[in-house]
C-alpha positions in Angstrom: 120.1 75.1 105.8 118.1 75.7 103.0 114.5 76.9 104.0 111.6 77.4 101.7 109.1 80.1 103.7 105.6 80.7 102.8 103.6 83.4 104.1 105.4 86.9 104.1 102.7 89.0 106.4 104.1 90.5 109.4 105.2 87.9 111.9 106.6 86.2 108.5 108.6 88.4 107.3 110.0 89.4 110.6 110.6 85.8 110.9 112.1 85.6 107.5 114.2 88.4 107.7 116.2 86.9 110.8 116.3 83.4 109.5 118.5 85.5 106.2 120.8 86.8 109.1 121.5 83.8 111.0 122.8 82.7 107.6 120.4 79.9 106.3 119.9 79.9 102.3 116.0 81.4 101.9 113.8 80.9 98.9 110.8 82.6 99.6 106.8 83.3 98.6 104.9 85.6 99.0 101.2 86.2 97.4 101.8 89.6 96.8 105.4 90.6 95.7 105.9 93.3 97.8 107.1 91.8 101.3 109.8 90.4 99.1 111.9 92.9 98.9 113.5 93.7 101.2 114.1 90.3 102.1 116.0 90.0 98.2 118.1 93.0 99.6 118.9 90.6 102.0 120.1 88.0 99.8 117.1 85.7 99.5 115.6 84.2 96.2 112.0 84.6 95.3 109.9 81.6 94.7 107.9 81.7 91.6 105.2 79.6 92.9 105.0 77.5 96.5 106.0 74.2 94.8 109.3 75.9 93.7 109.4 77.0 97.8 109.3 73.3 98.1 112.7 72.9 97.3 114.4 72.9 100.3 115.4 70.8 103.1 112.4 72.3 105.4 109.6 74.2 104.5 108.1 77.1 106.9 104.5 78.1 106.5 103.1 81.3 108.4 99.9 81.4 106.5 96.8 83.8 108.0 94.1 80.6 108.2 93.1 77.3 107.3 91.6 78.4 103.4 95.1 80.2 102.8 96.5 77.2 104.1 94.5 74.6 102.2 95.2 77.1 98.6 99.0 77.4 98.9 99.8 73.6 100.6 97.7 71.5 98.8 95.5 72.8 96.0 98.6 74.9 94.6 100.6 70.9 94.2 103.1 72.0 96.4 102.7 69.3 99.4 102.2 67.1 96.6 105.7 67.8 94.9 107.4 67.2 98.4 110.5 65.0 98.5 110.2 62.5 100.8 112.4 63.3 103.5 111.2 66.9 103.6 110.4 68.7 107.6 107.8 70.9 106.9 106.9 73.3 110.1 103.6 75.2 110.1 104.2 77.9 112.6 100.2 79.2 111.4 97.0 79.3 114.0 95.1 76.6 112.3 92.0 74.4 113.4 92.7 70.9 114.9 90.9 69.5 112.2 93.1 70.9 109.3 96.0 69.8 111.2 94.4 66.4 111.6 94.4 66.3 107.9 97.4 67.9 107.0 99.1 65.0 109.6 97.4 62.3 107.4 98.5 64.2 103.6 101.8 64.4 105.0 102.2 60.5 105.7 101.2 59.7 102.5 103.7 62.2 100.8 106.6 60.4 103.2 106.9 64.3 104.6 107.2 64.8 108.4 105.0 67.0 109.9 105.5 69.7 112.8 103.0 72.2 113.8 104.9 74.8 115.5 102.9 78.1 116.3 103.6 81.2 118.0 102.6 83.4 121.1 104.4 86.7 120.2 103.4 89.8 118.4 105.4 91.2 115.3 107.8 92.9 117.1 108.7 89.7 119.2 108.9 88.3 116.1 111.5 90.5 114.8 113.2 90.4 118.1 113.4 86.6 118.0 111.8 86.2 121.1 108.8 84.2 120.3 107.8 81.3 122.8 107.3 78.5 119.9 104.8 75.5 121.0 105.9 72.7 118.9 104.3 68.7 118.2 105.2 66.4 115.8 108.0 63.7 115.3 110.6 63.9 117.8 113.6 63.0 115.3 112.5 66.1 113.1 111.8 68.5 116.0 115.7 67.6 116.9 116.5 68.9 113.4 115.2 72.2 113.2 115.7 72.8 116.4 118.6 75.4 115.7 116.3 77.4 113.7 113.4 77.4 116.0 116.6 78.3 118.2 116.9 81.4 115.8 113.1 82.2 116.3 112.5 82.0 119.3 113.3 82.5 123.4 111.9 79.1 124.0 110.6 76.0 122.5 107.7 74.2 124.1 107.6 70.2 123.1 103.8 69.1 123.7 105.2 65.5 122.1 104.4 63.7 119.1 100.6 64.4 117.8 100.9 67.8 116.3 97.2 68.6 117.0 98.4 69.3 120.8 100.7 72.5 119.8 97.4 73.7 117.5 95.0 73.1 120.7 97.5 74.8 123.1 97.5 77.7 120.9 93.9 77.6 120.2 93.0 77.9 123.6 96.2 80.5 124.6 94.7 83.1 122.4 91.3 82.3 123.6 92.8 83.1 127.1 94.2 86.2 125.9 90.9 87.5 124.4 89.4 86.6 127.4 91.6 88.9 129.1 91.0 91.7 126.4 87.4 91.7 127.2 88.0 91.4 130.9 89.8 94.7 130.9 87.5 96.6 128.6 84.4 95.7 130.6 86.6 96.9 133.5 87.7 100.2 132.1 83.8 100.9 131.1 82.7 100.0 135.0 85.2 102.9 136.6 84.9 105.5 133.8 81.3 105.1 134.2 82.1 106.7 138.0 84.7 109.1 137.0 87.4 107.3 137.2 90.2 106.9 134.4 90.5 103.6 132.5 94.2 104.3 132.5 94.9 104.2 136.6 92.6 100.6 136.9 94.7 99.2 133.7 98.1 100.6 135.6 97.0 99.5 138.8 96.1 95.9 137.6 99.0 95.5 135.4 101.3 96.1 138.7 99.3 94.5 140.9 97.0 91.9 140.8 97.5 90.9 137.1 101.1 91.8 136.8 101.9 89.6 133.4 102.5 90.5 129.6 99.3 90.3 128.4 97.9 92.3 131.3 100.4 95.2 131.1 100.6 95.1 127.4 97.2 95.3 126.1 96.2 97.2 129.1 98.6 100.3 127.9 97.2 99.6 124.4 93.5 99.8 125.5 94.3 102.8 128.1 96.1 104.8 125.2 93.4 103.6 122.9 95.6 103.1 120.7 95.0 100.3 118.0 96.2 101.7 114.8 98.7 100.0 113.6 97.4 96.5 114.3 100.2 93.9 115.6 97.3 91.4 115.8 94.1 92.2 113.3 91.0 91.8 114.7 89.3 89.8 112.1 92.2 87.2 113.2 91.4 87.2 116.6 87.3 86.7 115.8 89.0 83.9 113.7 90.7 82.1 116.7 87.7 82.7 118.7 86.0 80.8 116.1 88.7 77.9 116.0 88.2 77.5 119.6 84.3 76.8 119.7 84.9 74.4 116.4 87.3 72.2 118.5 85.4 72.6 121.7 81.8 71.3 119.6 84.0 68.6 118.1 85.3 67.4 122.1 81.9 68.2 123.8 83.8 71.1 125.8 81.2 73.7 126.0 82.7 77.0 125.7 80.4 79.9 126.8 82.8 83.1 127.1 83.8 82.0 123.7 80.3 82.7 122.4 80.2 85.9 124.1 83.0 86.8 122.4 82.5 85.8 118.9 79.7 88.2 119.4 81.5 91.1 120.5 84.2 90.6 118.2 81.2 90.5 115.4 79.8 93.5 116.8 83.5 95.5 116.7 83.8 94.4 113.2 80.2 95.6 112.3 81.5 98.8 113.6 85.0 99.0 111.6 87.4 98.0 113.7 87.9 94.2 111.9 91.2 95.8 110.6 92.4 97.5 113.9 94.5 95.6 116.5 92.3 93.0 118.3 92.6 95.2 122.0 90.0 97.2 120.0 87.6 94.8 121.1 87.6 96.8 124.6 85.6 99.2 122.6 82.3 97.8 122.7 81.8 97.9 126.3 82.4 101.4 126.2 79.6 101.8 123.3 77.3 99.4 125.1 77.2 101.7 128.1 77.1 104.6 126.0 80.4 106.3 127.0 81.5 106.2 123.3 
């Protein structure tokens, strides 16, 4: 298949690179040329602009937000060069209400719309083992299903209003920072009595909490180690914000959430907006003065 594919930052060109080697035809863009290429080592073609990316029989987008979104979609004349016909699946972390509007620009342009975004860091991403949540119409979903295939361990349909995939994955990353914070207010309670953040994350991730996130980011936090980031904080304090936008536009209060927006505001105020998001652990240790 021939597959246009915006956004080259690290899930996306991971996600790129093994679309090239299940054999589909890429044309690809990038903002900045450098992610491209290796991917042109791999037999891709380079897109001079997103409406050239356009060309294609389905278009990918793994942009970082909404505003990236909004530039390279729609204000760049891509969307609005779109054959009608076109599948266009945005595998990006956007806000409900983008998606609502990208659903409504789409219609117009005779383009059918999937949102399709990810739980999975980079290197499930290069692994193809992302779980994909996917919404939108269900003739289309049937044909890209092979390369969502390609992408990921397993598809999760969540019917025909892609809004649903956005809010699941709104409110699965919200979960996750939940967790984040959970563990680093944890680790800052035992070391406070001597006892090492490392053997409560082990315990927990074995035990009582014995899942991915749980285990993974608990190693991460214990090790302190959040250089390089697979998930950037600033994107995390981003999806924080996406969920309280969608919760004020429902009426769903959302308190955590406000707690932490603010601790993610306060981790970034300290430098660590460019550090992985389990860096958020951090400021329990520095409000209790053990950092």
């Amino acid at each position: 298949m021939k597959i246009g594919f915006l956004g080259l930052g690290g899930m996306g060109a991971a996600m790129a690179t093994n679309l090239i080697r299940a054999g589909h035809q890429l044309i690809a863009w990038n903002r900045s040329p450098g992610p491209l290429e290796p991917l042109l080592a791999l037999g891709a073609q380079a897109a001079r602009d997103p409406v050239e990316a356009f060309d294609a029989e389905l278009v990918i987008s793994m942009l970082a937000d909404d505003d990236s979104s909004r530039a390279v979609l729609i204000d760049s004349g891509a969307l609005a060069s779109a054959k009608a016909g076109l599948i266009h699946l945005s595998m990006a972390t956007l806000s409900t209400a983008f998606v609502g509007e990208l659903m409504e620009l789409h219609r117009r342009q005779g383009v059918e719309f999937i949102a399709a975004p990810v739980f999975g860091r980079t290197d499930v991403a290069a692994a193809g083992k992302l779980n994909i949540l996917v919404a939108g119409p269900e003739v289309a979903i049937a044909k890209v299903q092979p390369v969502l295939d390609v992408l990921g361990q397993k598809t999760w349909p969540l019917g025909g209003d892609p809004r649903h995939a956005a809010v699941v994955k709104i409110a699965g990353n919200f979960m996750i920072a939940s967790a984040i914070e959970a563990m680093g207010e944890s680790a800052a309670l035992v070391k406070s009595f001597g006892v090492e953040p490392a053997e409560l994350l082990e315990i927990m991730g074995n035990t009582l909490f014995n899942a991915p996130v749980y285990r993974n980011y608990g190693a991460l936090i214990a090790q302190q180690r959040f250089d390089p980031a697979a998930f950037r904080l600033v994107l995390g304090l981003k999806d924080v914000g996406l969920a309280l936008s969608a919760g004020q536009a429902q009426r769903v209060p959302l308190p955590f959430a406000s707690v932490l927006r603010d601790n993610l505001l306060e981790a970034i105020a300290h430098g660590d907006g460019e550090r992985d998001w389990s860096a958020l652990s951090q400021v329990s240790m520095r409000k209790s003065g053990q950092l």
